[in-house]
N, C-alpha and C positions, 0 to 999 in steps of 0.2 A: 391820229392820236396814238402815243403808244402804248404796244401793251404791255400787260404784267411782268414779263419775262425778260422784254426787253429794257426795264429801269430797275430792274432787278441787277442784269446784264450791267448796265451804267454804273450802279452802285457801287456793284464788286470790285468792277475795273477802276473804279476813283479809290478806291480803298486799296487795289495792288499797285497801282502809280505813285500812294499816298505813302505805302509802306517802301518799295524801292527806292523812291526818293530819299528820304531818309535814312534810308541805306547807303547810297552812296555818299549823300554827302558827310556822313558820318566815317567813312574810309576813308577822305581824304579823294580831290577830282585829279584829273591830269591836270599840267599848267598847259598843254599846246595841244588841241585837237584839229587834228586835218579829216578831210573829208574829200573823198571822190563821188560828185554828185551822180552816179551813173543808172543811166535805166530810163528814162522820160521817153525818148521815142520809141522804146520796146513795151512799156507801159500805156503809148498811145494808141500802137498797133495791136496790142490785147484788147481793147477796147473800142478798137474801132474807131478812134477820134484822129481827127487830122495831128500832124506831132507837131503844128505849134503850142496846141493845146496844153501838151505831155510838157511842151518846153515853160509856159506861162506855167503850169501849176508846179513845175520844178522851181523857177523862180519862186513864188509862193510859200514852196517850204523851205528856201533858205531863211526868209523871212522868220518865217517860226522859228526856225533854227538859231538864230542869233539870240529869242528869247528863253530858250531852253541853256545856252554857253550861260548869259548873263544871268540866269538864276543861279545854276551852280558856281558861280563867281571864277569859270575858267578865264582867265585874262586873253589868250591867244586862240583865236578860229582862225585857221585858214583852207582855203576852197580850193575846188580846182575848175574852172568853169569853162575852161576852152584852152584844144592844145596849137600848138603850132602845126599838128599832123588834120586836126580838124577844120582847119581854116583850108587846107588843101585836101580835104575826101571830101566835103559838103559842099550841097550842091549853093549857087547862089541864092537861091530862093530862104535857104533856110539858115545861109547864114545871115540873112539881110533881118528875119524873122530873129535870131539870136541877138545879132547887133541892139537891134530895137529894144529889146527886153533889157541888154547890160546899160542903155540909157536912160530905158525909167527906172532901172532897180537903183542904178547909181543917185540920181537923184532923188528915188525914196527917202536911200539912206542918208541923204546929208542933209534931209527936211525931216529925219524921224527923230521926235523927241527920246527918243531911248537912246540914240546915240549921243545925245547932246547929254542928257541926263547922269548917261553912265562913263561920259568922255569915253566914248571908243575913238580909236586911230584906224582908218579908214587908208587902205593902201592896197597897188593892184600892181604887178610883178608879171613880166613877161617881156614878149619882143612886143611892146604897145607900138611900134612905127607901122604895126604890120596892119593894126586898126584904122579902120576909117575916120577920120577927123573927128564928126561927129561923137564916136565913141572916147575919142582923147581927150576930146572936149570936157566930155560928161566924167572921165578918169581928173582928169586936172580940176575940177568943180567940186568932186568928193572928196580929193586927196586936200586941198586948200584949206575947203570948210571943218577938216577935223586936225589939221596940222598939230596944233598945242595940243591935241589929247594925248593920253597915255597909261592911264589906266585899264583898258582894253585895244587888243590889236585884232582887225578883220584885215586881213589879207585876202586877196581875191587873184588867182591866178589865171590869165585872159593872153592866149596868144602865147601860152606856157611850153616849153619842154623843157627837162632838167636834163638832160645831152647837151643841151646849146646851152643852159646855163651855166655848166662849168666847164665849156667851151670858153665861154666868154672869161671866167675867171682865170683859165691858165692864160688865155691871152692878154689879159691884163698884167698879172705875174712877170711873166716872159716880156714884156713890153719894159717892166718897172726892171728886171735883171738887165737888162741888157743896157738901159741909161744908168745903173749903174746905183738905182735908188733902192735895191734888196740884194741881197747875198745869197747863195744856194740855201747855207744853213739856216736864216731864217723863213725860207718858205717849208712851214710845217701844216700840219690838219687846220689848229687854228687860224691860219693866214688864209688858208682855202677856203675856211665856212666864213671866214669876214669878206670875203671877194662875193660871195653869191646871193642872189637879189633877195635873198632873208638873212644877212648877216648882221642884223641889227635884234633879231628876233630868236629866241631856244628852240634846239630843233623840237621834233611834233615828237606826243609821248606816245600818243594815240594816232593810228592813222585808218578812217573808217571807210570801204568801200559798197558800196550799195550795186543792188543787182544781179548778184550771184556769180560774177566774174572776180576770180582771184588771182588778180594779180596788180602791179601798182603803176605800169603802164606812164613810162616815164614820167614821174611826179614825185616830186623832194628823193630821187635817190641818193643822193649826198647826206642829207638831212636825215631821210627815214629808215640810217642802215640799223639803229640801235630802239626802235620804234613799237611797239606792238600793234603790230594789223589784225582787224577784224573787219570780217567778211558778212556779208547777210543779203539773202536770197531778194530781201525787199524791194521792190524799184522806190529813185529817188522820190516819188511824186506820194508816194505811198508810205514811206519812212515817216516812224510818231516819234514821239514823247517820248512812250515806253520803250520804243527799237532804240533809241539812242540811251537812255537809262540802262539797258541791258549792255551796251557796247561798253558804257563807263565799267558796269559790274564787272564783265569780266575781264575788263584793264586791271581793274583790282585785285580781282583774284590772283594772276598770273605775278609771277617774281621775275623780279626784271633782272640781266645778268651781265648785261653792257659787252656782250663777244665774251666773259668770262668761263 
């Protein structure tokens, strides 16, 4: 049972959740928050638990996470959930343990009535050939089942690096120059952000990394040159409510200046 101190403790803290809430949404939210989910198997080995562990209860707090976007009515989340560099340092054991987890979380989401409810679009950006069937599988089943939405965008980047992304976009470019179908002067900034696998979506206003590593470790460089990053010592697994309410806050605070 608990004691005195500790729903004392509870109270407080519903009442500072209750007030920053309201704070923020009162500033006005980002419209595009990204997130580098980072810290789960440094957070398993603090603990002593095996890191698939770290990895399921990382999956877990995406989960929250989507109901935390959709209260402040941010239309655009996108994730970063495995690089192109991670598919090559991890060992097979754990990426087989990963795989596993982007198949149930994928069909979570396309059987969760919060995404039905609040039409999210449901989309996953990367080198996906690099994935096992099975996981394409499960991409193509989430991506299908939310086609017509559009009132919210979950991006989930899976098999990601943003060097091979606009890799792939000059060689699109260059491909289209040379048949003859673009001109020098029309390839400008905007012809490059419509070439790369988020060119249907605003870049991120907010880009939040967890785990006390600063830095952004190829992911949306294109995207996140005009961005405000925030950093926070948290591991992903351990990331609240209020760590994210405070992330908004001081997106707010700061004056954005676009390189000016």
């Amino acid at each position: 049972m608990a004691g005195i101190s500790e729903r004392v403790g509870d109270v407080l803290g519903a009442a500072v959740d209750a007030k920053l809430t309201a704070k923020v949404i009162g500033a006005g939210v980002p419209q595009h928050v990204a997130v580098i989910m980072d810290g789960n198997r440094r957070f398993a080995w603090r603990k002593s638990i095996p890191a698939k562990i770290g990895h399921r209860m990382g999956k877990e707090k995406l989960e929250k996470m989507m109901d935390w976007v959709l209260e402040l009515d941010i239309p655009y989340l996108t994730v970063y959930a495995l690089s192109t560099e991670n598919i090559n340092s991890r060992s097979k054991e754990e990426l087989e343990t990963l795989y596993g987890l982007y198949i149930e979380g994928l069909d979570d989401i396309r059987q969760d009535p919060r995404i039905h409810e609040n039409k999210v679009k449901v989309k996953v950006i990367g080198h996906t050939e690099l994935l096992p069937q099975s996981v394409i599988d499960a991409v193509n089943r989430a991506e299908s089942d939310t086609a017509e939405y559009d009132d919210f965008t979950f991006t989930i980047c899976l098999a990601y690096g943003s060097r091979e992304e606009m890799v792939t976009a000059i060689q699109q470019i260059a491909a289209d120059h040379a048949s003859g179908k673009i001109s020098l002067d029309e390839i400008d900034q905007k012809e490059v952000s419509s070439r790369l696998y988020t060119g249907k979506i605003p870049d991120p206003d907010l880009v939040i990394r967890t785990s006390g590593e600063e830095r952004i470790s190829n992911f949306l460089l294109w995207q996140a040159a005009y961005s405000e990053l925030y950093f926070t010592d948290v591991f992903w697994p351990l990331f609240s409510r209020r760590d994210f309410l405070k992330a908004v806050d001081t997106y707010q605070q700061r004056k954005r200046r676009f390189g000016e």
